[in-house]
C-alpha positions as CSV (number, residue, x, y, z in Angstrom):
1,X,37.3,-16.8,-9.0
2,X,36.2,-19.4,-6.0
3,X,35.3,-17.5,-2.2
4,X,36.5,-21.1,-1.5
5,X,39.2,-21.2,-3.8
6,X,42.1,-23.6,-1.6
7,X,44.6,-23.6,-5.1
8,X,43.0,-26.7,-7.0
9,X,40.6,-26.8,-9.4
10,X,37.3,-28.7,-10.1
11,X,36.3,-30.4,-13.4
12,X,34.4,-28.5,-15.9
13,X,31.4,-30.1,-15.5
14,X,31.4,-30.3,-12.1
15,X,31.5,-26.3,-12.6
16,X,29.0,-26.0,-15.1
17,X,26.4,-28.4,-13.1
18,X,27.1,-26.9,-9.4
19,X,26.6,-22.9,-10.6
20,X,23.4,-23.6,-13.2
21,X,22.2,-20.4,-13.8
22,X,22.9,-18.7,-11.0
23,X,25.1,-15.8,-12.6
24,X,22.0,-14.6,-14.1
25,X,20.2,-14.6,-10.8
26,X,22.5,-13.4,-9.0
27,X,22.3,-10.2,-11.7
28,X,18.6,-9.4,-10.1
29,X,20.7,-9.4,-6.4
30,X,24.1,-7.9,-7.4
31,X,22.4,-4.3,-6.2
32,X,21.8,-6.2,-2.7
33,X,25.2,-7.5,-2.4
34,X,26.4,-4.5,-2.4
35,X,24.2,-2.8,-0.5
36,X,25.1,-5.4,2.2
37,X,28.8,-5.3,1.6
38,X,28.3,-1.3,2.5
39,X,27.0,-2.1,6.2
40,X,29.1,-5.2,6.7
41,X,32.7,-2.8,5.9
42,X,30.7,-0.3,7.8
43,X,30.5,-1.9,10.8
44,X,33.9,-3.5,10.3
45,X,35.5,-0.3,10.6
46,X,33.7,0.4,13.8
47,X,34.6,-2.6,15.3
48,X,38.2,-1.9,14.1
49,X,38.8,-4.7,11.9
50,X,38.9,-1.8,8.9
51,X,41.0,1.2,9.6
52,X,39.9,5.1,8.2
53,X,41.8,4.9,5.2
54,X,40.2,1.4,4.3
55,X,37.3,2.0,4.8
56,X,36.7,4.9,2.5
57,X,38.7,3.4,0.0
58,X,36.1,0.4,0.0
59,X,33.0,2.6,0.4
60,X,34.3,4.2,-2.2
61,X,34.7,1.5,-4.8
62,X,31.4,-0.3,-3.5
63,X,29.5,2.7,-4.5
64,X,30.9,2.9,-8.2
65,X,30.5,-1.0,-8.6
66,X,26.4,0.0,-7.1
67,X,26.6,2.5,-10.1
68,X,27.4,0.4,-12.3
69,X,24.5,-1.6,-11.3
70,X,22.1,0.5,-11.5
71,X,23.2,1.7,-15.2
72,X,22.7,-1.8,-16.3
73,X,26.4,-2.4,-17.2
74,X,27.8,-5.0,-15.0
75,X,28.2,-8.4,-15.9
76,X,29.3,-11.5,-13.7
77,X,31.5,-13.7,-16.1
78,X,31.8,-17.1,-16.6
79,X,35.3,-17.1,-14.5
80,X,33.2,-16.6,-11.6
81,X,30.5,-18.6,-9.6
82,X,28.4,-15.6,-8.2
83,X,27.8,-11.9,-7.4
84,X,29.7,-12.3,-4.1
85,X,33.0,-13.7,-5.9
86,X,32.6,-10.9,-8.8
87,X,32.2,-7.8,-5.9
88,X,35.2,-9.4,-4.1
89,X,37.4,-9.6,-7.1
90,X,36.7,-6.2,-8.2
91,X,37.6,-4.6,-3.9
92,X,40.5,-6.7,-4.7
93,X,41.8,-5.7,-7.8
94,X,41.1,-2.2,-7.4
95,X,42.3,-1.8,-3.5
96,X,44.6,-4.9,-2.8
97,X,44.6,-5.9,0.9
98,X,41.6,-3.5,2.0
99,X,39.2,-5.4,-0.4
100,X,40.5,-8.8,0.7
101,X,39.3,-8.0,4.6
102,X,35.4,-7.1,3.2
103,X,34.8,-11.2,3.8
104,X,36.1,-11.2,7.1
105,X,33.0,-12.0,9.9
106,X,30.9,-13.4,7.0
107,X,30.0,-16.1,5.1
108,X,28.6,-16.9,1.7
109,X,25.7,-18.0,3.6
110,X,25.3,-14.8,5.1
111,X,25.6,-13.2,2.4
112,X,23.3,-15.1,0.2
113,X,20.8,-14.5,2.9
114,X,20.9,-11.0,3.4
115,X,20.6,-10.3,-0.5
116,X,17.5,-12.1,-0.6
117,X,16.2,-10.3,1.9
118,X,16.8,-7.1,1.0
119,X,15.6,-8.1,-2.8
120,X,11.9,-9.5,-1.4
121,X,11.0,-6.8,0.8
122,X,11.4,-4.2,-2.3
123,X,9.9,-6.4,-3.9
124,X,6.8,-7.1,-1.7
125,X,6.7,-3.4,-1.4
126,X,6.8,-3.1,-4.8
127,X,4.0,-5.8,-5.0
128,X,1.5,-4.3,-2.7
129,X,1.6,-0.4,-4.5
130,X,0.7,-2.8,-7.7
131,X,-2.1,-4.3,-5.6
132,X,-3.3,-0.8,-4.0
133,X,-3.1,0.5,-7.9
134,X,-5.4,-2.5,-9.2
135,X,-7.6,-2.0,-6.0
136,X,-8.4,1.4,-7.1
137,X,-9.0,0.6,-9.9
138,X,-11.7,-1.4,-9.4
139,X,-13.1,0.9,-7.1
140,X,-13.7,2.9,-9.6
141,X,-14.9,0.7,-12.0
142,X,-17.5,-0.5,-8.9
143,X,-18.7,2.8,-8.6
144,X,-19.2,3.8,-12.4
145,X,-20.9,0.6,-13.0
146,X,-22.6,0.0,-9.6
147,X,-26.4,0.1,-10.6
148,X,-25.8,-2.3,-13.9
149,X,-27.5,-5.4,-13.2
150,X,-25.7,-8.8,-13.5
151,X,-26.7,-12.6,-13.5
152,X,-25.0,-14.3,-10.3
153,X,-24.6,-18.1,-10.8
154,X,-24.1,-21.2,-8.9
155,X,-23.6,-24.5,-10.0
156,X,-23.4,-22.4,-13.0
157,X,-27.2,-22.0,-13.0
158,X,-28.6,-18.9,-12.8
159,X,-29.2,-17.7,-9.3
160,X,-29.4,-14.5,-8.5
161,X,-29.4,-11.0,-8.9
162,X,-26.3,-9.6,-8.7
163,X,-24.2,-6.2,-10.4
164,X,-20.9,-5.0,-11.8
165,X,-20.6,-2.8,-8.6
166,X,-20.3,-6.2,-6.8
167,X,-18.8,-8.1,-9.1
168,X,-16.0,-5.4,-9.2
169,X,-15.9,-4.2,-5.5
170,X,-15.2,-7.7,-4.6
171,X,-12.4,-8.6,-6.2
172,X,-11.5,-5.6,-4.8
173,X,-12.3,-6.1,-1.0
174,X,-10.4,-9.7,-2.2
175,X,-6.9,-8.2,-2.5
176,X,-7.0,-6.8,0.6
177,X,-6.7,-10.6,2.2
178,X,-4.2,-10.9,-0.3
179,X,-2.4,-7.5,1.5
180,X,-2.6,-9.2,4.9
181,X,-0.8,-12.2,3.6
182,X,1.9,-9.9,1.9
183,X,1.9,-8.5,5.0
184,X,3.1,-11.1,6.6
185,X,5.3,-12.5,4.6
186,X,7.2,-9.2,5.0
187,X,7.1,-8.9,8.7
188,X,9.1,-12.5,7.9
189,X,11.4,-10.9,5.5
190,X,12.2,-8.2,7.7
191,X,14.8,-10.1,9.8
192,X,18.6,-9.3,9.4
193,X,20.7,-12.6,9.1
194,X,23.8,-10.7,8.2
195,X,26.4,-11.8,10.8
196,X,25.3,-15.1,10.8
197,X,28.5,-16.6,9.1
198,X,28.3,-20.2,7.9
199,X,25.1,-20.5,10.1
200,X,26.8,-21.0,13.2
201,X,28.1,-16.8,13.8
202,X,31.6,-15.8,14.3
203,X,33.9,-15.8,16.7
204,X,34.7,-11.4,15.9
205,X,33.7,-9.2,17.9
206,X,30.8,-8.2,15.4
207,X,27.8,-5.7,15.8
208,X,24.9,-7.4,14.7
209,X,22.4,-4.5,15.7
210,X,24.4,-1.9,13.8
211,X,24.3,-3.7,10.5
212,X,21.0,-4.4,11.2
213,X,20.5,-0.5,11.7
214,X,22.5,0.4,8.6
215,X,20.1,-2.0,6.6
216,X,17.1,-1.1,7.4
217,X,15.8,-4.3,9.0
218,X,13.0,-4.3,11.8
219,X,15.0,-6.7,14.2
220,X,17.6,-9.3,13.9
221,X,17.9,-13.0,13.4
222,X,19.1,-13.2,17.0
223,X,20.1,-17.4,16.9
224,X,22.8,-17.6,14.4
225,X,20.9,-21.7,13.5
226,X,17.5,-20.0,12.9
227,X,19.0,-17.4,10.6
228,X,20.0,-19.9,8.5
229,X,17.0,-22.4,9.0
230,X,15.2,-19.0,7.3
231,X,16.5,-19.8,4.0
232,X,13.9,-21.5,2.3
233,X,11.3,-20.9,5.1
234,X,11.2,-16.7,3.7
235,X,11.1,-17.7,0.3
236,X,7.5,-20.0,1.1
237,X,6.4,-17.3,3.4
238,X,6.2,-15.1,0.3
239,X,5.6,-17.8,-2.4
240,X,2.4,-18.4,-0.2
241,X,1.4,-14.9,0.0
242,X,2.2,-14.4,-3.7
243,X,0.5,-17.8,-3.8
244,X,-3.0,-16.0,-3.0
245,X,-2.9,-12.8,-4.4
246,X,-2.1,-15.0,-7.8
247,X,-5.3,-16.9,-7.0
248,X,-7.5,-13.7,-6.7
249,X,-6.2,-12.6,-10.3
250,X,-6.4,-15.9,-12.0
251,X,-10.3,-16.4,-10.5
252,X,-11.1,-12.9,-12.1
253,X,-9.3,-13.6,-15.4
254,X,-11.7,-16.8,-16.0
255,X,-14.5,-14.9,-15.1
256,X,-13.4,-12.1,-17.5
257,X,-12.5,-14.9,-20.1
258,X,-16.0,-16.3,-19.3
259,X,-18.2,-13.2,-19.7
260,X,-16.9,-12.4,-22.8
261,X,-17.4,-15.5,-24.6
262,X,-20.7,-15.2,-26.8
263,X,-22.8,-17.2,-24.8
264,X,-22.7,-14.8,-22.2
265,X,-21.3,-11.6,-24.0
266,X,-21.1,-9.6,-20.5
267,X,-18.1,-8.0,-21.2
268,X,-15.8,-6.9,-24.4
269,X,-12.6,-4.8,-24.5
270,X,-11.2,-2.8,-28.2
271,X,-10.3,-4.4,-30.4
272,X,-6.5,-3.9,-29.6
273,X,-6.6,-5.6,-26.2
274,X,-7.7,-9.0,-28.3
275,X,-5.9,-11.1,-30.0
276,X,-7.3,-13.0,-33.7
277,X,-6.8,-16.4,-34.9
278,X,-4.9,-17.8,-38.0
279,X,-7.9,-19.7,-39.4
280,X,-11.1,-17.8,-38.3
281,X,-11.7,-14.5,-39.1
282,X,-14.2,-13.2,-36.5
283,X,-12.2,-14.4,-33.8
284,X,-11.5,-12.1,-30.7
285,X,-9.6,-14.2,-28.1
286,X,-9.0,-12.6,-24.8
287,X,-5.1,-14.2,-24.6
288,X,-4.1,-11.8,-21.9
289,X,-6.5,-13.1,-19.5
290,X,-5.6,-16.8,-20.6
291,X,-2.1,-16.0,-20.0
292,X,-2.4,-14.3,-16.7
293,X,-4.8,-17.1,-15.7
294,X,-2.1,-19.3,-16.7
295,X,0.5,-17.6,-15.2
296,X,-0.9,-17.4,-11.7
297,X,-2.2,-20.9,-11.8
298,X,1.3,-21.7,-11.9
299,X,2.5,-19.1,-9.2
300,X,0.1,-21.1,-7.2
301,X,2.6,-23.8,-7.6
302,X,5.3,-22.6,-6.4
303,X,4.7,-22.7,-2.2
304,X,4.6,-26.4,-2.9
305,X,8.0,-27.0,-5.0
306,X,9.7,-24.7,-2.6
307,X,8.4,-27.0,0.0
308,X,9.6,-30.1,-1.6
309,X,13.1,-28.5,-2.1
310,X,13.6,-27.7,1.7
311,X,11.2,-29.9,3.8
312,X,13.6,-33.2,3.7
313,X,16.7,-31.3,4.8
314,X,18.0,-30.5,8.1
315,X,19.4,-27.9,10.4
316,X,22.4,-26.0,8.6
317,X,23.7,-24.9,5.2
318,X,22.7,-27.8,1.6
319,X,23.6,-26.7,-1.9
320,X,19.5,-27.8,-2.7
321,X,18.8,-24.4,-1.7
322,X,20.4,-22.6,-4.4
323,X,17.4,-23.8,-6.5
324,X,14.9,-21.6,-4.5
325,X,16.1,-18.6,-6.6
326,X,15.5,-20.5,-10.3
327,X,11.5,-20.3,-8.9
328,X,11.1,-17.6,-7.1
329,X,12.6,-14.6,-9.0
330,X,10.4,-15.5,-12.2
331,X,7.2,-15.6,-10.3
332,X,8.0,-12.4,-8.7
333,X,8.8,-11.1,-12.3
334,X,5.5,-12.5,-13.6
335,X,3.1,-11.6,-10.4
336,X,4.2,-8.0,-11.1
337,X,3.5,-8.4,-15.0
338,X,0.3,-9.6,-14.4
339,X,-0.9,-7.2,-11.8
340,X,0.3,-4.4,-14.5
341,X,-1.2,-5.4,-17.4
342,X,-4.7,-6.6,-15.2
343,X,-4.7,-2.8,-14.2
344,X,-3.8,-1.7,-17.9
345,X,-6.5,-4.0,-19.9
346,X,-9.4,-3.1,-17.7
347,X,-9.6,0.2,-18.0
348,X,-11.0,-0.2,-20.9
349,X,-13.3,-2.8,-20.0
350,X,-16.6,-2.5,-21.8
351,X,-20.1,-3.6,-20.0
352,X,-23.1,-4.9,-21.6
353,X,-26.3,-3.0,-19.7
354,X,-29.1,-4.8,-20.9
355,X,-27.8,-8.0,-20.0
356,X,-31.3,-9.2,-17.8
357,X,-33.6,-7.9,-21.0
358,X,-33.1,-11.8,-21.9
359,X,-35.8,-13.7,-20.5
360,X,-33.6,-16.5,-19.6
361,X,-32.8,-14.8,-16.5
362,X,-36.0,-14.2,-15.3
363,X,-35.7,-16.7,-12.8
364,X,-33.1,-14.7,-11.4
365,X,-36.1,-12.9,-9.5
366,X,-37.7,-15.9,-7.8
367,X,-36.0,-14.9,-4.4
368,X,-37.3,-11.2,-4.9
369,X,-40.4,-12.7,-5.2
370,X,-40.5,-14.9,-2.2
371,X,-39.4,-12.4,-0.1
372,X,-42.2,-10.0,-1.2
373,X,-44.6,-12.9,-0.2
374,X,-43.0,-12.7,3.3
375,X,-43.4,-9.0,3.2
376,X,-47.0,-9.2,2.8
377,X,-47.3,-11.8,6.0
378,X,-47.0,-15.3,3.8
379,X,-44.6,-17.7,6.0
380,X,-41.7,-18.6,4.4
381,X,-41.8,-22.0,3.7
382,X,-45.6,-21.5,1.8
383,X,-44.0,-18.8,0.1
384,X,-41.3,-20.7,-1.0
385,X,-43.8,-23.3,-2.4
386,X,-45.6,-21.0,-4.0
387,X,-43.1,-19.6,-6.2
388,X,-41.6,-23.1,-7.1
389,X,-44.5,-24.4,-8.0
390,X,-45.0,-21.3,-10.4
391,X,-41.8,-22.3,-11.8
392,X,-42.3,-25.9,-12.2
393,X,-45.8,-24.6,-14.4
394,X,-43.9,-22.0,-16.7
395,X,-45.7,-19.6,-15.2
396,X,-43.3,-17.8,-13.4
397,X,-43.4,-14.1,-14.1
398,X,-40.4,-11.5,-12.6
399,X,-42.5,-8.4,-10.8
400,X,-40.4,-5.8,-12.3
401,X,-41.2,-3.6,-9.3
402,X,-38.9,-5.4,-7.4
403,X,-35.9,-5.6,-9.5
404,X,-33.9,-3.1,-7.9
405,X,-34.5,-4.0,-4.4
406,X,-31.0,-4.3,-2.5
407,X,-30.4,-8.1,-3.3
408,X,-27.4,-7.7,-5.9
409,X,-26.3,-4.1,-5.7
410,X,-23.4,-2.3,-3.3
411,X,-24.0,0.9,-1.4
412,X,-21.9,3.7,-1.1
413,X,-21.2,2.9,2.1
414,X,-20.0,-0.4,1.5
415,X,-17.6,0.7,-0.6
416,X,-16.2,3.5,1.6
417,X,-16.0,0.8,4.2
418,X,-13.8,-2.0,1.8
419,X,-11.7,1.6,1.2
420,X,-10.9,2.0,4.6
421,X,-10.2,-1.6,5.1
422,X,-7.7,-1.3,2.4
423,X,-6.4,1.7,3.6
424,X,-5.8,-0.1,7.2
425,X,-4.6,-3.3,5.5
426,X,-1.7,-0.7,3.9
């Protein structure tokens, strides 16, 4: 079954090529369809276009198809090009005329449009309580580990003094950037297009603000144009926020991948969070932090091929936008897995506490040692000399007195403050 069906058919391959994959996409959104085909016959009836017996009858039969759903038992077969034309055939069969009038006042378009979002603002929801969980997380782990000293690089030299309290609590105080930019994306998202039509609104007498009511939706797409000009504009504004939260994760996986190589040997995890290799037995390959570098590196991508789809096209309704959905519903899929599993690997992160016992990182203290010089009333500049040229001699000595000075290490009240951030951000 065709929405457009005029009583010819199309070849075959024009069939197979025009649909792609959508019927399995459109699975992930068949709950949305419905949900929107309950506030579109809602409002319907109370415009009069659906009488009191109809409109039960549909409500009725929407609901069981919505049960279905959610039991993980409906299927869209190959006789039909989407999730709208499956929903309408079922009305159909089941209640004749009544389910025939569910598409009057809309569009595919519109359609289309209000499943998608009503899918990404569960799902940036759904996003951001994964976030807050991994935030916590490392909260914790800030705290626990807060006075274990760590080598801070640049240039991949080493630099500094740092700590596992900073180390952790910054990542953390990271995803709360990454919650502003979800943020937005959702204030975006929260838009109702429904009523929209083919982009240009209908002629009905339609009720645009009760639909948008019934749904949930801040506001409305008030210009029936710019509802559909969102399609493809809402799926970059959350590629790009799921753009930067992926590029939080995948900078701490290669740190995490980094440290626990045995040239630095910060970190380990048990045994079973590693992986072995076929040829060398003392192998203990950290291949979920790989993979979820991977993986986000190439969620990164996706702001830009979403771009290239849409940014050649004008005003109105193109069949190119049909291949936002092949994109965006696995990266929204695999941002989710990867926040989970993040959360679930490092709690059982194990940190090495005598990492600075190596003298190679006693010239992590030269700063300390500077600024001690200053202390005492040396300027900065001769103080600055002096130590370099205690370096350049090997002579260069750490004063162990000053190695837990504030440089490197995060205060209690730091960390309340990046908790109350986060709880604002929220």
């Amino acid at each position: 079954m065709k929405l457009w069906d005029k009583g010819f058919s199309t070849d075959k391959k024009i069939d197979v090529f025009t649909v792609g994959n959508d019927r399995e996409l459109d699975l992930v959104l068949a709950k949305y369809d419905v949900i929107g085909s309950l506030a579109h016959a809602k409002m319907l009836h109370k415009i009069g276009l659906l009488n009191k017996e109809e409109i039960k009858s549909v409500e009725n039969e929407l609901q069981s198809i919505l049960k279905t759903i959610e039991k993980g038992d409906f299927i869209i077969e190959d006789s039909f090009e989407d999730i709208h034309s499956k929903v309408e055939f079922l009305l159909t069969q089941k209640l004749g005329d009544a389910g025939k009038k569910i598409h009057t006042a809309r569009s595919r378009n519109d359609q289309v449009l209000v499943d998608v979002h009503l899918y990404l603002k569960d799902e940036l929801i759904e996003i951001k309580e994964l976030t807050n969980s991994f935030f916590n997380l490392l909260i914790q782990l800030s705290k626990k580990h807060k006075e274990v000293l760590l080598p801070g690089y640049t240039h991949f030299q080493v630099a500094m003094p740092s700590s596992f309290g900073m180390w952790f609590s910054a990542y953390a105080e990271s995803l709360i950037d990454d919650i502003y930019m979800l943020n937005a994306a959702y204030k975006i998202v929260d838009q109702n297009p429904l009523g929209s039509a083919a982009g240009y609104g209908s002629s009905f007498p339609i009720d645009r603000e009760e639909t948008t009511k019934i749904l949930g939706f801040e506001t409305l797409k008030f210009n029936s144009v710019a509802a559909q000009m969102s399609r493809g504009k809402t799926e970059k504004s959350v590629a790009f926020a799921m753009s930067s939260l992926a590029g939080t994760l995948s900078k701490f996986a290669m740190d995490i991948c980094l440290y626990m190589s045995q040239n630095f040997g910060f970190v380990s995890f048990p045994d079973e969070l590693t992986t072995g290799s076929s040829i060398m037995p003392h192998k203990k390959n950290p291949d979920v932090f790989e993979l979820i570098r991977g993986k986000c590196n190439k969620i990164q991508v996706l702001p830009y091929e979403l771009t290239l789809i849409t940014n050649n096209l004008p005003s109105g309704y193109h069949r190119d936008l049909q291949l936002l959905k092949e994109g965006m519903i696995p990266a929204i899929q695999n941002i989710k897995a990867c926040l989970e599993m993040f959360t679930f690997s490092l709690q059982k992160i194990q940190v090495n506490t005598n990492i600075l016992d190596d003298e190679k990182y006693d010239y992590l203290f030269t700063v300390e040692e500077v600024n001690e010089l200053v202390q005492n009333g040396t300027a900065f500049r001769d103080a600055y000399k002096i130590v370099g040229a205690k370096v350049n001699k090997g002579e260069f000595k750490p004063n162990k007195k000053v190695k837990h000075t504030h440089t490197g290490s995060i205060g209690n009240l730091v960390l309340e403050k990046i908790i109350q951030k986060m709880k604002k951000a929220l």
